[in-house]
C-alpha positions in Angstrom: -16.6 -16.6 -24.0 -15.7 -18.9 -27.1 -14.5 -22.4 -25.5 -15.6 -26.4 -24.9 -17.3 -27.6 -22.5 -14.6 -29.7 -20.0 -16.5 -33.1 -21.1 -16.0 -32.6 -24.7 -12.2 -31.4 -23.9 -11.7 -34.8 -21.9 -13.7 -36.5 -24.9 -11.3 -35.0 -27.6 -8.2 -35.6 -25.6 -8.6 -39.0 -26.1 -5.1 -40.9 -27.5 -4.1 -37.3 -28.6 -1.4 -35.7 -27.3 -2.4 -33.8 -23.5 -1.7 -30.4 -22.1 -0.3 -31.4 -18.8 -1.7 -29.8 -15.9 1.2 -28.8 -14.3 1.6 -26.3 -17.3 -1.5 -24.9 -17.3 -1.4 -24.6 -13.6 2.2 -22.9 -14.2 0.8 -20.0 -16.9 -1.6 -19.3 -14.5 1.1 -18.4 -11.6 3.6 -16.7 -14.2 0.4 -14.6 -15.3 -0.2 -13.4 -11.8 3.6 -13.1 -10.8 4.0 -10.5 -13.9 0.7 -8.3 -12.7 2.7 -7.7 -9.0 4.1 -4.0 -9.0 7.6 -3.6 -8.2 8.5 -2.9 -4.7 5.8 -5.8 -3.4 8.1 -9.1 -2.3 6.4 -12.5 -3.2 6.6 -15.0 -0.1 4.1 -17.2 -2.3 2.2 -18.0 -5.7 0.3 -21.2 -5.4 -2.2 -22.2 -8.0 -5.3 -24.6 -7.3 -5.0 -28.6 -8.6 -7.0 -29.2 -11.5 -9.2 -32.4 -11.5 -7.0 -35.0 -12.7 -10.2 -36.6 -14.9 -9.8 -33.3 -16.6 -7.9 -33.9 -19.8 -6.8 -31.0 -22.7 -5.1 -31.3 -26.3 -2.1 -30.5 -26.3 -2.5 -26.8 -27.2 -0.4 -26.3 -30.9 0.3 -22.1 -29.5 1.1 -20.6 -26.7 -1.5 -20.9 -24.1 -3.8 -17.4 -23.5 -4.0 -16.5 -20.0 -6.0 -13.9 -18.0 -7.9 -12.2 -15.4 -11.0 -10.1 -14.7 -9.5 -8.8 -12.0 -8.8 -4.6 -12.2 -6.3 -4.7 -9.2 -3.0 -6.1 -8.9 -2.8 -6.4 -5.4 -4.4 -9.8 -4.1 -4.2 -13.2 -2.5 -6.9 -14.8 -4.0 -7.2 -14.7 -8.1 -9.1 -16.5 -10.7 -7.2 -16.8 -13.7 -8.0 -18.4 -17.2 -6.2 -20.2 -19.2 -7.8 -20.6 -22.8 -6.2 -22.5 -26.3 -7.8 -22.1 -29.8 -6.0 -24.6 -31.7 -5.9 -27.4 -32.6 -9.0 -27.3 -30.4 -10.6 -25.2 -28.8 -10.7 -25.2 -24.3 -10.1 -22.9 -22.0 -10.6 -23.3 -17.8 -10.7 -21.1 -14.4 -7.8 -21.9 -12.5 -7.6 -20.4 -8.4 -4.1 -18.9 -7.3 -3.4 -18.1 -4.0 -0.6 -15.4 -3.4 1.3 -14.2 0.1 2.8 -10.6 -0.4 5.0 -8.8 1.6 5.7 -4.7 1.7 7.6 -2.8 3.6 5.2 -0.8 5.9 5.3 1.7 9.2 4.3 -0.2 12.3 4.2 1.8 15.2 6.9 1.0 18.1 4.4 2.2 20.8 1.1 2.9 22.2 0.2 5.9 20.2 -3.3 7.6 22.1 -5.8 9.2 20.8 -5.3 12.5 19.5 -1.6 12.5 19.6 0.4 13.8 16.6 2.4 11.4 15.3 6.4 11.8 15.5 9.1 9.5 13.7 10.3 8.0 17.4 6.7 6.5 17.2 7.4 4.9 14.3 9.0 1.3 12.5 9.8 0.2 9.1 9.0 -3.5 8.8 8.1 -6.1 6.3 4.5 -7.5 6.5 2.4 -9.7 4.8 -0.5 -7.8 2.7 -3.5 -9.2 4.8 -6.2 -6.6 3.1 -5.4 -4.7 -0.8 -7.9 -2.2 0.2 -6.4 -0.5 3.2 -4.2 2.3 2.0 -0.5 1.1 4.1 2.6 3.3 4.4 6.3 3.1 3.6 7.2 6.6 4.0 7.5 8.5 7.2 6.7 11.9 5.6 3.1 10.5 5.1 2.4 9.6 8.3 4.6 12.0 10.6 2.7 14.8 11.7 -0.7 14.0 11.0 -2.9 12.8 13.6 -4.0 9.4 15.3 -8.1 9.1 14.9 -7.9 6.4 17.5 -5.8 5.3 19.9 -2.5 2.4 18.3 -1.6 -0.4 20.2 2.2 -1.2 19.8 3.5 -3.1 16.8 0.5 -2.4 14.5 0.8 -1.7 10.9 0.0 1.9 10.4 -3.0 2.5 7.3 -5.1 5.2 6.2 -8.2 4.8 8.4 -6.5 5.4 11.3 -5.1 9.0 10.6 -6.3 11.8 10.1 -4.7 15.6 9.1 -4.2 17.6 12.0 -3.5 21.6 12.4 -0.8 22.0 14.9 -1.2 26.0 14.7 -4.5 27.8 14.0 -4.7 31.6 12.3 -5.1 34.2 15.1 -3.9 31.9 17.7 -0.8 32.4 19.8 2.6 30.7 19.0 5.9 30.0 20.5 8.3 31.3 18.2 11.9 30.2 18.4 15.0 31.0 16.0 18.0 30.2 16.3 21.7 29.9 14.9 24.4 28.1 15.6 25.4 29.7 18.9 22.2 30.9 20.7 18.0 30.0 20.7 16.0 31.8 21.8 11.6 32.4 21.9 9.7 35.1 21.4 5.4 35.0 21.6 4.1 35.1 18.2 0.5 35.4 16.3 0.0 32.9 13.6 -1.7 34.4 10.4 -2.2 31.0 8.7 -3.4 27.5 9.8 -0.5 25.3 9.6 0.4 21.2 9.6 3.6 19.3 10.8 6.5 21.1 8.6 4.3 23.5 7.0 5.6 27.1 6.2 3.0 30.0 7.8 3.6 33.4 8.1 3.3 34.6 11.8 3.5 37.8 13.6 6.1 38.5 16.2 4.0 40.4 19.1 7.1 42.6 20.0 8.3 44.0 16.7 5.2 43.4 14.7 7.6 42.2 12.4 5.6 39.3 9.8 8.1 36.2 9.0 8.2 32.9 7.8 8.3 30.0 9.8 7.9 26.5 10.2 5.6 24.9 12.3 7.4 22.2 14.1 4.6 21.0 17.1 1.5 22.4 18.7 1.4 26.3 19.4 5.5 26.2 18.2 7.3 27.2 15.1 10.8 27.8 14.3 13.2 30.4 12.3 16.9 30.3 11.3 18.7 33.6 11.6 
């Protein structure tokens, strides 16, 4: 990478007019406060002090700033901040962020095994403590799949703790119930399809042999309008 080594920056800075740090240090925050997506909230951007025997030229264009980084989603960055003219320096400046997203915590012990419903559930805002964990914002990801382990109460909800989960298996028996605005009632049923939280299956009602849509709404149960 084209640049001066930081002795012979200091060197050439001599009675010429400096880059203060403080604006180096500031392109370097505004750099990474652009690359945060929408919907993330920024509690803090802090970027690393630069060695006050350190001295640039004042740089005669805008300063050029950026990162190696291929995410967007971080609390610790390493950004550089180059100038070309009228000469040439460029430096690796630290910034520390602390995000915030909104995220699905859960609002009690969920146990092993257990599908999970929206009373389980809690929208909160949390500090980003790891990019690589897949979090959630919307119940319809997380409602009616399954825990893989058993959640304690109040923790953020992410990817490697669910898993997809069948609630009704082809050729097994189901509860079918359908209902209108006056009356509900259930009739046994065969499923004909495999079939997750809110999916649509076919099943087969074991008194009329009559094959409808329904919607699977829990374990062994679907449900019908008529």
């Amino acid at each position: 990478m084209p640049g001066t080594p930081l002795f012979a920056a200091t060197q050439a800075a001599i009675n010429k007019p400096l880059q203060s740090h403080e604006s180096i240090r500031s392109a370097a925050v505004e750099y990474v406060r652009s690359q945060i997506p929408e919907g993330i909230k920024i509690q803090e951007i802090k970027a690393g002090k630069l060695d006050s025997r350190i001295r640039f030229r004042e740089c005669s264009e805008a300063l050029q700033v950026r990162s190696s980084m291929n995410r967007n989603i971080s609390s610790h960055w390493t950004i550089n901040v180059r100038c070309d003219a009228p000469v040439a320096w460029n430096i690796y400046i630290p910034v520390k962020t602390t995000l915030l997203q909104k995220m699905l915590v859960s609002r009690t012990t969920i146990t092993r095994g257990e599908i999970i419903t929206r009373d389980k559930l809690k929208l909160t805002e949390r500090v980003i403590t790891n990019q690589n964990q897949k979090y959630f914002s919307n119940l319809k990801d997380v409602v009616g799949r399954q825990a893989r382990r058993s959640i304690r109460p109040d923790r953020v909800i992410n990817s490697s703790m669910l898993q997809e989960a069948y609630l009704v298996h082809k050729k097994e028996p189901v509860l079918i119930y359908a209902q209108n605005q006056k009356i509900r009632i259930s009739v046994k049923g065969t499923a004909l399809k495999n079939g997750k939280y809110n999916d649509i299956i076919r099943v087969r009602n074991n008194s009329s042999k009559k094959i409808i849509d329904a919607v699977v709404v829990d374990r062994g149960v679907v449900a019908i309008n008529f």
